[in-house]
C-alpha positions in Angstrom: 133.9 68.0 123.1 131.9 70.6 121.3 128.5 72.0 122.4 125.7 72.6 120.7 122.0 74.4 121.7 119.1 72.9 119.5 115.7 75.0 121.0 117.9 75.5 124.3 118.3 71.5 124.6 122.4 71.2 125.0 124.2 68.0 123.2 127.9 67.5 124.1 129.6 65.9 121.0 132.6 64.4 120.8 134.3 63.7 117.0 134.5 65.4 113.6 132.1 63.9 111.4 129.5 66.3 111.5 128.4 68.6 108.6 128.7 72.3 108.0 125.1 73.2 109.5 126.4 72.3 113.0 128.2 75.6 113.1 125.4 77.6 113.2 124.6 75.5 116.2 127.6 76.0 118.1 127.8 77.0 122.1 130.5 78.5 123.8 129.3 76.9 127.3 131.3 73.4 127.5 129.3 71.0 129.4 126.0 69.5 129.0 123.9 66.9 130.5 123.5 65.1 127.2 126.6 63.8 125.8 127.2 62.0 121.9 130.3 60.2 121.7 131.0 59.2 117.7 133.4 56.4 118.3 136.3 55.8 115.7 137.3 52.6 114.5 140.1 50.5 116.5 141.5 46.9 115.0 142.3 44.6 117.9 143.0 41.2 116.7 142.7 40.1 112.9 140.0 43.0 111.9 138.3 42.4 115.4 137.0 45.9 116.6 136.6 46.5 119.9 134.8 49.7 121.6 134.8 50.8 125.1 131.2 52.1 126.1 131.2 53.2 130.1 127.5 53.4 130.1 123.8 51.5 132.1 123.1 50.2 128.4 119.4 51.0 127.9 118.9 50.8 124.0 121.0 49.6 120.5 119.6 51.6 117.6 120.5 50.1 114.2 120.1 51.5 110.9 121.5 49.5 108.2 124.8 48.4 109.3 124.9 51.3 111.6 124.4 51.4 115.6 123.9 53.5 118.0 123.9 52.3 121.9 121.8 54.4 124.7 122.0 54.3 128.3 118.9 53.7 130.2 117.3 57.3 130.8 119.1 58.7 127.2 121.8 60.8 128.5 124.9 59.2 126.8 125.0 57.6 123.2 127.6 55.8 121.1 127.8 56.0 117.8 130.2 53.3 116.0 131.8 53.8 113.1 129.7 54.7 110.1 129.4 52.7 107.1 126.6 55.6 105.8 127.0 59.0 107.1 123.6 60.1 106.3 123.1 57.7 109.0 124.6 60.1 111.8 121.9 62.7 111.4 119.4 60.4 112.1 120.6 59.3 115.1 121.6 62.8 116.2 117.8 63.6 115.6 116.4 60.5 117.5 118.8 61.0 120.2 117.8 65.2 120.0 113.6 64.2 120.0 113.7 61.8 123.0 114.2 64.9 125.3 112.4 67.7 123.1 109.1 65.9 123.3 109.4 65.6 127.0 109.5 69.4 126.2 106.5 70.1 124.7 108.4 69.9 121.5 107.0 67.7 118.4 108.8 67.5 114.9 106.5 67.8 111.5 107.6 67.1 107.7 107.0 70.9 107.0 108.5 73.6 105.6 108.6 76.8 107.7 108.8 80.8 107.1 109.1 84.1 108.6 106.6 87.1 107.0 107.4 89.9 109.2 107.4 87.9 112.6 104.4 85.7 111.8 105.2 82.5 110.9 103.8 79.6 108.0 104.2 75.9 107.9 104.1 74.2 104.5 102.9 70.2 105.5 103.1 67.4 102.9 104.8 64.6 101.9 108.3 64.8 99.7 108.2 66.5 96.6 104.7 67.9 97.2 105.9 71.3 97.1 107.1 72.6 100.1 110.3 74.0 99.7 108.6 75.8 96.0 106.1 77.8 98.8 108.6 79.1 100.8 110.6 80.0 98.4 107.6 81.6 96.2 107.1 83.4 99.9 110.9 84.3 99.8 110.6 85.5 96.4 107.7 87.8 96.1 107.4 88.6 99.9 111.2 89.0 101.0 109.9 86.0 103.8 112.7 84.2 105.9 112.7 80.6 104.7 114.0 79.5 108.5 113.7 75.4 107.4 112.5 73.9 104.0 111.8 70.0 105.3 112.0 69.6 109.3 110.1 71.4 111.6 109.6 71.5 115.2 107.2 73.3 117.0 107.3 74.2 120.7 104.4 74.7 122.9 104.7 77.9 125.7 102.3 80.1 127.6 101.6 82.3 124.8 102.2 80.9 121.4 103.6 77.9 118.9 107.0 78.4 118.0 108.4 77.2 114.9 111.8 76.3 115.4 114.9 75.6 112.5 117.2 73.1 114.0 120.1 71.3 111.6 118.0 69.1 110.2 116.8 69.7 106.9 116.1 67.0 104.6 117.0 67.3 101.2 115.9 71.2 101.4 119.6 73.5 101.9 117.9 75.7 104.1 118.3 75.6 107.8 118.4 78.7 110.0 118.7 78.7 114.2 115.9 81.0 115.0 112.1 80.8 115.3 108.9 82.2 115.0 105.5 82.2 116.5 102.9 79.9 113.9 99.7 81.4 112.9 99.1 78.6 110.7 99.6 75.0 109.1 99.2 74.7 105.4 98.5 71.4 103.8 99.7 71.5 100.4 98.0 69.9 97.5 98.8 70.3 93.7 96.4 71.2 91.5 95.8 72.8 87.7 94.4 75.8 89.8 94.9 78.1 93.4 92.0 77.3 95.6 92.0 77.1 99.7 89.8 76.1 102.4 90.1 75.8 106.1 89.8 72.2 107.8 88.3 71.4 110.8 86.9 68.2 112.4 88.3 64.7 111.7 89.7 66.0 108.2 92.1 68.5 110.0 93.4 66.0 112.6 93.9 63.1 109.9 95.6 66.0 107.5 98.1 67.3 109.8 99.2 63.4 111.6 100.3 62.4 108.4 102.8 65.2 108.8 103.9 64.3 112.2 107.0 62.1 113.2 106.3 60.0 116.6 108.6 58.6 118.8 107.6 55.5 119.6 110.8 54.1 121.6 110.3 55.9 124.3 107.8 55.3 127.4 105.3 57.2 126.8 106.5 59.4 124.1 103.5 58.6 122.0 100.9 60.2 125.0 103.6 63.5 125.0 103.3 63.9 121.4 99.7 63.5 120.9 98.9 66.0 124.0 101.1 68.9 122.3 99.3 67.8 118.5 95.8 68.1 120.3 96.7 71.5 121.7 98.5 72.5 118.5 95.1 72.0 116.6 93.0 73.2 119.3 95.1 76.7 118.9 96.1 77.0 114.8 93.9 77.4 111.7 94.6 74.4 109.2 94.1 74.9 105.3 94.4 72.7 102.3 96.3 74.6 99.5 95.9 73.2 96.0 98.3 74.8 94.2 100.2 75.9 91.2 103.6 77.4 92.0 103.5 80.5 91.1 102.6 84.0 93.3 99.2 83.6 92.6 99.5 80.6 95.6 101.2 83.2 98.0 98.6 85.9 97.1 95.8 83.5 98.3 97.6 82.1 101.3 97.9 85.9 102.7 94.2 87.1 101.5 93.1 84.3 103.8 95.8 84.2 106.9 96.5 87.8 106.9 93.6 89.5 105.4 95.6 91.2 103.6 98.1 91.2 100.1 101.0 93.2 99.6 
């Protein structure tokens, strides 16, 4: 079984049908408290399948024809054999955000970047833009893109840290490192670059919409909502409308930064 280290959470995975991004992942420690067992297919009697699970069955998961069964407290999964393979990551990330949340860990539809140790989120639904920011950022400011889709952000003593994990939508960028947030950008598009800061009800509804919550798990809504709270109690939010062009990056670091380049 291979081990991997996903914002210092270790999954023990055992099978092969993983994609290339795991690798960058990878742990040389061999055991783990959480373990993922991808279960391959085994004909018993007249296309019968039959699966051995050794676990306290908790939960099925089932996407499409796909299933994942959970023990009680979501230490061990089995996952049967896929009819979709897309289908693996997302039970690899629910399986991966049941224990990060209990970690002060919540996961936004962002992009996320790296300008000389200070970090940018780029919120919005798909195909608002937010892969284009961070690579205009890449582009004309050398930035780190770190993740162009999935985002999550740890709460510590000090700081927000963005985080890159394997998951990254339809965006190919995915990097295992992180970076402390200075702010949340909410992206709009527009004929024209303008920006303003949100505050009040408008900043809370802006950034939710953003924010993926796990509601099968006991009180997993409560975690998530506590880190959001502080998350927006600590970080400047701004509404972008935007063109995509470096006249978008120049006004995003006038206002964050004080400052262009």
């Amino acid at each position: 079984m291979d081990v991997f280290s996903i914002i210092n959470i270790l999954l023990q995975i055992q099978g092969k049908q993983r994609g290339s991004q795991w690798d960058k992942f990878k742990e040389s420690r061999k055991e783990s408290e959480f373990r993922i067992y991808l279960l391959s297919k085994e004909i018993v009697f007249y296309g019968l399948e039959a699966y051995e699970i050794k676990m306290d069955l908790g939960q099925i998961i089932r996407k499409n024809n796909d299933v994942m069964v959970i023990d009680k407290i979501w230490k061990t999964a089995a996952i049967l054999p896929l009819e979709h393979q897309d289908n693996l990551n997302s039970f690899l990330c629910q399986f991966f955000y049941t224990h990060a949340v209990q970690r002060h860990i919540i996961y936004l539809h962002s992009s996320l970047i790296d300008h000389q140790g200070r970090g940018l989120m780029f919120l919005g639904p798909s195909g608002i833009g937010k892969t284009t920011q961070a690579e205009l950022w890449n582009r004309y400011r050398d930035a780190l893109i770190i993740n162009g889709d999935v985002v999550f952000v740890q709460e510590t003593e000090e700081t927000f840290l963005g985080w890159g994990t394997l998951w990254h939508g339809s965006s190919p960028y995915c990097e295992n490192t992180n970076v402390p947030v200075e702010a949340l950008i909410v992206l709009k598009q527009a004929p024209e670059n303008s920006i303003r800061e949100l505050t009040g009800f408008e900043k809370v509804t802006a950034v939710s919409e953003s924010v993926f919550y796990p509601r099968w798990l006991e009180g997993g809504m409560e975690l998530c909502l506590e880190t959001l709270d502080h998350l927006l109690s600590a970080l400047p939010v701004y509404e972008l409308s935007c063109r995509p062009d470096e006249g978008a990056v120049e006004l995003v670091e006038r206002t964050v930064f004080g400052r262009t380049l």
